[in-house]
N, CA and C atoms as an extended XYZ file, in Angstrom:
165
Properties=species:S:1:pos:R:3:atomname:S:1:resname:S:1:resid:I:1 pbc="F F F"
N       143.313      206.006       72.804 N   UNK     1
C       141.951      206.430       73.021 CA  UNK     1
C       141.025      205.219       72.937 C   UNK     1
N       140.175      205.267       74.169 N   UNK     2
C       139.001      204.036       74.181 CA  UNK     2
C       137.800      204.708       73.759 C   UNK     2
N       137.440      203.857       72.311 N   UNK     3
C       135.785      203.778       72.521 CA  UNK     3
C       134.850      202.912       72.485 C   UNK     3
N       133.550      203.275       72.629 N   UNK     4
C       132.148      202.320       73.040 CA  UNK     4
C       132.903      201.310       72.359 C   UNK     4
N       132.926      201.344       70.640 N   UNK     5
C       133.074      200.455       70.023 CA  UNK     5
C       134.341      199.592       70.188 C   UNK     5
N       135.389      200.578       70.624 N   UNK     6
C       136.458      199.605       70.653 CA  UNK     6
C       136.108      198.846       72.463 C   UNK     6
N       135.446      199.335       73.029 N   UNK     7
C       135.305      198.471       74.148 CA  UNK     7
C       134.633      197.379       73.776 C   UNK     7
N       133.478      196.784       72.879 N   UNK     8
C       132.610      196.270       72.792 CA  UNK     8
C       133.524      194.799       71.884 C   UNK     8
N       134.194      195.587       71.039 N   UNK     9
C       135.130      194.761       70.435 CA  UNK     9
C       135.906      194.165       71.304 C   UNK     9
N       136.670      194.304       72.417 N   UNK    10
C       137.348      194.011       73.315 CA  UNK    10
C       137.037      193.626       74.009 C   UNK    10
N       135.671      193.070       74.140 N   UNK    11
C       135.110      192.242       75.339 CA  UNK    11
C       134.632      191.345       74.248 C   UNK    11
N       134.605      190.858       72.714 N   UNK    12
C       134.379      190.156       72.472 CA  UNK    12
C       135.045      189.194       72.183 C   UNK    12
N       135.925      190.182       71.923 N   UNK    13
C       137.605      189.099       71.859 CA  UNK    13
C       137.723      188.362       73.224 C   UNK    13
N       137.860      188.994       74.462 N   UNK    14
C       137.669      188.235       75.465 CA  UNK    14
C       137.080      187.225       75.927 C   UNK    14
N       135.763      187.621       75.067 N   UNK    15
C       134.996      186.306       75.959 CA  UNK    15
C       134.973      185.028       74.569 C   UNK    15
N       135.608      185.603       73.327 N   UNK    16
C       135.481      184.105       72.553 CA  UNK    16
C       136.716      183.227       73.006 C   UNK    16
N       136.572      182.311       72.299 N   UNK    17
C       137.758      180.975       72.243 CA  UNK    17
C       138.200      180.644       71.082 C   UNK    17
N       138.202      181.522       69.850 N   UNK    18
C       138.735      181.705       69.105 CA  UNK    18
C       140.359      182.695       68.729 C   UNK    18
N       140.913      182.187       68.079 N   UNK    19
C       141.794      183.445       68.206 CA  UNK    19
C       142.347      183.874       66.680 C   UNK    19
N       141.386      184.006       65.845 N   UNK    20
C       141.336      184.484       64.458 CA  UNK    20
C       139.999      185.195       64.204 C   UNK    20
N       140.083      186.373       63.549 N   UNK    21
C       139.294      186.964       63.784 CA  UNK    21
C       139.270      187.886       62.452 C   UNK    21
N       138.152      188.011       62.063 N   UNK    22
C       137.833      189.069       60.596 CA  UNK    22
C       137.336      190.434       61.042 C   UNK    22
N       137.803      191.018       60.470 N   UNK    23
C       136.379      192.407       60.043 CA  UNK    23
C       134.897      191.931       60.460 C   UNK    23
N       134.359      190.663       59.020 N   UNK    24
C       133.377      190.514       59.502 CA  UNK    24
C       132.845      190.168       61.014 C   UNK    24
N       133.213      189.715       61.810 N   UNK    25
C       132.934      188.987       62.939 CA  UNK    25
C       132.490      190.700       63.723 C   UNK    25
N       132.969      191.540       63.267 N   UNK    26
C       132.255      193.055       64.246 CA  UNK    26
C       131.423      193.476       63.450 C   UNK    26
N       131.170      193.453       62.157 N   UNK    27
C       130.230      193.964       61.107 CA  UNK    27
C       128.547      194.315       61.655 C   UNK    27
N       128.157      193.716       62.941 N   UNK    28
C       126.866      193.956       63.701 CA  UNK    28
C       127.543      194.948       64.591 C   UNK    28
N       128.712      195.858       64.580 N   UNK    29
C       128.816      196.337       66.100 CA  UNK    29
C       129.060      197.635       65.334 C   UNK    29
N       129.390      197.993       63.873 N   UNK    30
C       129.430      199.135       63.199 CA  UNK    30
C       129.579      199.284       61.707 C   UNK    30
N       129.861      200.163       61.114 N   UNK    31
C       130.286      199.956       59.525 CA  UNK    31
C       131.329      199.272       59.053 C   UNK    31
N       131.753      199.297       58.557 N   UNK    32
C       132.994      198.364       57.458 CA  UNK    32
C       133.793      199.169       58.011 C   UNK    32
N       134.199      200.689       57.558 N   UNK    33
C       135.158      201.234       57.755 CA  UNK    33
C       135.358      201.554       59.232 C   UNK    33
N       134.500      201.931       60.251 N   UNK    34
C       134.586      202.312       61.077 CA  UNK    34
C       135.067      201.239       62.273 C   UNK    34
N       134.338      200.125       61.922 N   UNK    35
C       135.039      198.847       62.882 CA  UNK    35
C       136.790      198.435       61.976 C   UNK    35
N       136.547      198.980       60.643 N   UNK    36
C       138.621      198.549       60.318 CA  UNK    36
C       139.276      199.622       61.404 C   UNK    36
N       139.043      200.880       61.584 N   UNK    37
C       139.475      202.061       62.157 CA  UNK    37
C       140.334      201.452       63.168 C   UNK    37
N       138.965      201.048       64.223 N   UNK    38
C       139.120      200.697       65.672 CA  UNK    38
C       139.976      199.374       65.735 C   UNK    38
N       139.821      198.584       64.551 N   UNK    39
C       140.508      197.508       64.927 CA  UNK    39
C       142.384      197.657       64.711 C   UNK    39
N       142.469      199.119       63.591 N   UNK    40
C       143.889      199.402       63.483 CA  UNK    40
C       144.041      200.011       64.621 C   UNK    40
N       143.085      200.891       65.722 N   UNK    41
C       143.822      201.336       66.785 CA  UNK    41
C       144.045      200.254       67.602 C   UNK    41
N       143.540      199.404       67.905 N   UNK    42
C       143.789      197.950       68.406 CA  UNK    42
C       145.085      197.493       68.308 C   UNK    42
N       145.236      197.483       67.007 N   UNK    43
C       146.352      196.830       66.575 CA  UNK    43
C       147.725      197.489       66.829 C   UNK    43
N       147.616      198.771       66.740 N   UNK    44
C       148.559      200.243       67.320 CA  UNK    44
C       149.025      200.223       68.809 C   UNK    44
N       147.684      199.231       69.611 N   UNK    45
C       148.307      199.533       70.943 CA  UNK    45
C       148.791      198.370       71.573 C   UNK    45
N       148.962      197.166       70.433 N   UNK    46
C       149.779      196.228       70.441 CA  UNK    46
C       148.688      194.979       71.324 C   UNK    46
N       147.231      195.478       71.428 N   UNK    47
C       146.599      194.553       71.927 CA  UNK    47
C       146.087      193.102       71.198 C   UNK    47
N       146.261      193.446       69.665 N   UNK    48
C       145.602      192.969       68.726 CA  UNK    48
C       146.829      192.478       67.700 C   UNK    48
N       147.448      191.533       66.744 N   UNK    49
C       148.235      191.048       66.325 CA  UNK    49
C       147.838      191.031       64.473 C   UNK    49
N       147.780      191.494       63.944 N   UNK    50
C       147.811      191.488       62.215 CA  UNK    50
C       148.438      190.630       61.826 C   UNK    50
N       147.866      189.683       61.405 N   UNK    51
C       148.680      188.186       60.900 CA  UNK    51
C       148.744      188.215       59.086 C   UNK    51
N       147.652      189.218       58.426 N   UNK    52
C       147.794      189.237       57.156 CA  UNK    52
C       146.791      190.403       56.980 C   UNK    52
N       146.735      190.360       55.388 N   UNK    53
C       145.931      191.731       55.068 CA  UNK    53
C       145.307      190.564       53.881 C   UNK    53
N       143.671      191.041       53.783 N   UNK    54
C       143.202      190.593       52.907 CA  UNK    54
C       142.528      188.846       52.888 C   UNK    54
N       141.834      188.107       52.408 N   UNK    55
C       141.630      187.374       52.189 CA  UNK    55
C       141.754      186.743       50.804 C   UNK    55
């Protein structure tokens, strides 16, 4: 399932040149929990890579 947010996230990943990426870095695009949500469905559809948990 696509949403606003996970689109918005997904075009930001796109257009950076980075390829590490926090929670914080979406923290302007929704809540804490609600951008972790989208970023585990991300991660579910194998678009997105979990390199660790936590800082």
């Amino acid at each position: 399932m696509v949403t606003s947010l996970g689109l918005r996230i997904a075009q930001r990943i796109a257009r950076s040149r980075r390829d590490v990426f926090l929670r914080a870095d979406f923290s302007d695009l929704g809540g804490y929990d609600q951008v972790g949500r989208t970023l585990g469905v991300i991660v579910r559809q194998a678009k997105l890579l979990r390199i660790s948990q936590g800082l």
